[in-house]
ZADO-1210 file (C-alpha; in nm, 4 decimals, padded with zeros to 6 digits):
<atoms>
<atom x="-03.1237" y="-03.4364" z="-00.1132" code="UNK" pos="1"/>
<atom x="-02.9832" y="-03.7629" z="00.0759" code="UNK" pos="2"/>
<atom x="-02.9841" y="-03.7911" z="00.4132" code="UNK" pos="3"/>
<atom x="-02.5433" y="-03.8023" z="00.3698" code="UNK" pos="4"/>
<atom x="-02.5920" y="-03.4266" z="00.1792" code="UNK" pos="5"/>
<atom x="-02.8475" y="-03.3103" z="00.4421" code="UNK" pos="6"/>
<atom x="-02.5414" y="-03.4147" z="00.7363" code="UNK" pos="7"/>
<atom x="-02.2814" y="-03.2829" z="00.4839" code="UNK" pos="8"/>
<atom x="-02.4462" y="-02.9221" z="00.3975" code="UNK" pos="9"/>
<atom x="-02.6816" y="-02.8192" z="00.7284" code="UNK" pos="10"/>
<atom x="-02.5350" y="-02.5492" z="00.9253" code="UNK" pos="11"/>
<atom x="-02.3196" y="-02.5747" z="01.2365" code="UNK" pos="12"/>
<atom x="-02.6042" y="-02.6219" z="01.5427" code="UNK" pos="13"/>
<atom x="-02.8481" y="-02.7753" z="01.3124" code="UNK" pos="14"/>
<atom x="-03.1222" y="-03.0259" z="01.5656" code="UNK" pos="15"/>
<atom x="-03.4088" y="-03.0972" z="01.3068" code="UNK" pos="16"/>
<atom x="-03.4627" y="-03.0486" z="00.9137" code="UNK" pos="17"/>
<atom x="-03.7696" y="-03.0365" z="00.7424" code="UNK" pos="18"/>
<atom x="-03.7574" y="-03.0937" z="00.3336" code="UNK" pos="19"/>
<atom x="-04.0732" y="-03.0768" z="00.1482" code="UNK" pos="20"/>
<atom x="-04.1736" y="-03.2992" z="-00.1824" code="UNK" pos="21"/>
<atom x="-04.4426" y="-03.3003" z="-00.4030" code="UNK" pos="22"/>
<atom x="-04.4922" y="-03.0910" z="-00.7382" code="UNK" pos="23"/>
<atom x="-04.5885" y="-02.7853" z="-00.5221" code="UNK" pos="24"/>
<atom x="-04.2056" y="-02.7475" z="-00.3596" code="UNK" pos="25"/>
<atom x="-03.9101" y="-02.7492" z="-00.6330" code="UNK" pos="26"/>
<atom x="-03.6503" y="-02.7607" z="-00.5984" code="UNK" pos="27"/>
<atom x="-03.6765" y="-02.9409" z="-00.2854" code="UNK" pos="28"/>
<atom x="-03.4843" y="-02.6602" z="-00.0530" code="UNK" pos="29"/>
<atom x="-03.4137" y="-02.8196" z="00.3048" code="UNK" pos="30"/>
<atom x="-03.5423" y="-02.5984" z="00.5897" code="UNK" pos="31"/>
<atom x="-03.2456" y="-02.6555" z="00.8894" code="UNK" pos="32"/>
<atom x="-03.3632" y="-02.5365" z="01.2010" code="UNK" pos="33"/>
<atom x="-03.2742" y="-02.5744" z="01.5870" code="UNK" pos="34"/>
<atom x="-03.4323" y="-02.6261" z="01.8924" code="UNK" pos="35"/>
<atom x="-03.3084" y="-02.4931" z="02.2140" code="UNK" pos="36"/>
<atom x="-03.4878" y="-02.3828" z="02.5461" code="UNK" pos="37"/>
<atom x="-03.6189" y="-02.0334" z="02.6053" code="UNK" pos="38"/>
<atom x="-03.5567" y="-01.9716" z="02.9048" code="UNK" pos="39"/>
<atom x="-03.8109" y="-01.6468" z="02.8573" code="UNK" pos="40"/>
<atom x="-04.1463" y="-01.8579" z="02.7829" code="UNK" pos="41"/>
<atom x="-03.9789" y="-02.1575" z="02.9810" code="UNK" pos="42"/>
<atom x="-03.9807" y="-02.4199" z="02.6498" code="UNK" pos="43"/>
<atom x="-03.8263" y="-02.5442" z="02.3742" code="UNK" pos="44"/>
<atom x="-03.8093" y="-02.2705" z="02.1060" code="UNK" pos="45"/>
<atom x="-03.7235" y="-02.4039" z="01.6980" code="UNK" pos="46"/>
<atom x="-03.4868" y="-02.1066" z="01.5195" code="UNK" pos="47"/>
<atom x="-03.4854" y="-02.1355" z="01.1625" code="UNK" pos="48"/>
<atom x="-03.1445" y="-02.1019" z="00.9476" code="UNK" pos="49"/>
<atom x="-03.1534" y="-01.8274" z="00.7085" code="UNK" pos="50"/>
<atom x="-02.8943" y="-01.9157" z="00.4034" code="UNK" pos="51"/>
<atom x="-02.8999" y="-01.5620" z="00.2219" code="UNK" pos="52"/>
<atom x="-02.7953" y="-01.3997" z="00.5713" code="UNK" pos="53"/>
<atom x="-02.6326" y="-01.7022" z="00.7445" code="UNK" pos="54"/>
<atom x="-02.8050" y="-01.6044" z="01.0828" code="UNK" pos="55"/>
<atom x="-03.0696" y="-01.8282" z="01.2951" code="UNK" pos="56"/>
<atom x="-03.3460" y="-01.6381" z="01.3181" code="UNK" pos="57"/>
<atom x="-03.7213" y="-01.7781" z="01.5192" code="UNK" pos="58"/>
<atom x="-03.8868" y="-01.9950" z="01.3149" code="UNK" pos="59"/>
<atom x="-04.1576" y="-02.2555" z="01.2808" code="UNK" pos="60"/>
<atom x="-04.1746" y="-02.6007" z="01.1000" code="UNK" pos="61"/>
<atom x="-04.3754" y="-02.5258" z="00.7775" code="UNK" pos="62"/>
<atom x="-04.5546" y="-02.9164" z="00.7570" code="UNK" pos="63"/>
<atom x="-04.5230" y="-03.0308" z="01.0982" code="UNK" pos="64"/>
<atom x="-04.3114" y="-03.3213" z="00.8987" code="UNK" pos="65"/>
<atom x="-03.9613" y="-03.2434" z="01.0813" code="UNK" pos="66"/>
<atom x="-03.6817" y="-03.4873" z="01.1091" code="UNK" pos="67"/>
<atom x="-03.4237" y="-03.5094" z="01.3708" code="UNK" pos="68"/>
<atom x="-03.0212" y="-03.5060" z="01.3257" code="UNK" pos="69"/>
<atom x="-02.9936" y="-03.8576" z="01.5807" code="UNK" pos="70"/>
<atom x="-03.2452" y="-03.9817" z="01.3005" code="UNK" pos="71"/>
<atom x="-03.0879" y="-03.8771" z="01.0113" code="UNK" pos="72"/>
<atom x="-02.7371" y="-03.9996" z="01.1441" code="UNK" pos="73"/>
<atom x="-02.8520" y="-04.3264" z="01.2434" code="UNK" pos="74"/>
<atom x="-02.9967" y="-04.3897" z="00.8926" code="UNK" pos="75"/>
<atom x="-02.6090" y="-04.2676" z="00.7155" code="UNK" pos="76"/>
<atom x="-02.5114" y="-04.5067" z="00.9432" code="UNK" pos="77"/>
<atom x="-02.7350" y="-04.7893" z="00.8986" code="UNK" pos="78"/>
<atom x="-02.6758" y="-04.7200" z="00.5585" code="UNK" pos="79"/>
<atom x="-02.3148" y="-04.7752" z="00.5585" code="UNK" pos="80"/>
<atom x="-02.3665" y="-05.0904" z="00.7139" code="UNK" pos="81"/>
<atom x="-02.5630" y="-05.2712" z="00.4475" code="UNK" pos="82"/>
<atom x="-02.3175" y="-05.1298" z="00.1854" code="UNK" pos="83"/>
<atom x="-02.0438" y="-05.3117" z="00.4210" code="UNK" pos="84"/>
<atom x="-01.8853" y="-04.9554" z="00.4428" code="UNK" pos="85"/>
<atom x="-01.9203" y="-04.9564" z="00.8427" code="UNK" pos="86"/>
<atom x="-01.6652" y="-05.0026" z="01.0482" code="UNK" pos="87"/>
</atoms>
């Protein structure tokens, strides 16, 4: 998946993404989760998004490989710019 699908097809609140690759993990299924605070442990708390149900429910990154929306968004952008679509 390109980083313009990931922007294009993560759910609404999505913060971070995590996509494996290899020949272990196919199709390569995005994992969208979200971090917010907990204000019950007082830190930063990842949700994961659960397609089949469309609900966030706690989760935890899988490969500690995560990437960031800003990231992702920069790089679309970026992107853009060398194919002189940026305006």
């Amino acid at each position: 998946m390109t980083n313009q699908e990931l922007l294009e097809n993560g759910p609404e609140g999505w913060t971070h993404v995590e996509v494996f690759e290899g020949e272990h993990y196919s199709p390569q299924k995005p994992y969208f989760f979200r971090l917010k605070f907990a204000p019950w442990c007082n830190r930063p708390q990842y949700s994961a998004w659960d397609a089949g149900n469309e609900i966030w429910l706690e989760g935890l990154p899988r490969s500690g490989s995560m990437r960031s929306r800003p990231d992702i968004e920069r790089i679309v952008y970026l992107e853009s710019v060398l194919k002189g679509e940026a305006v």
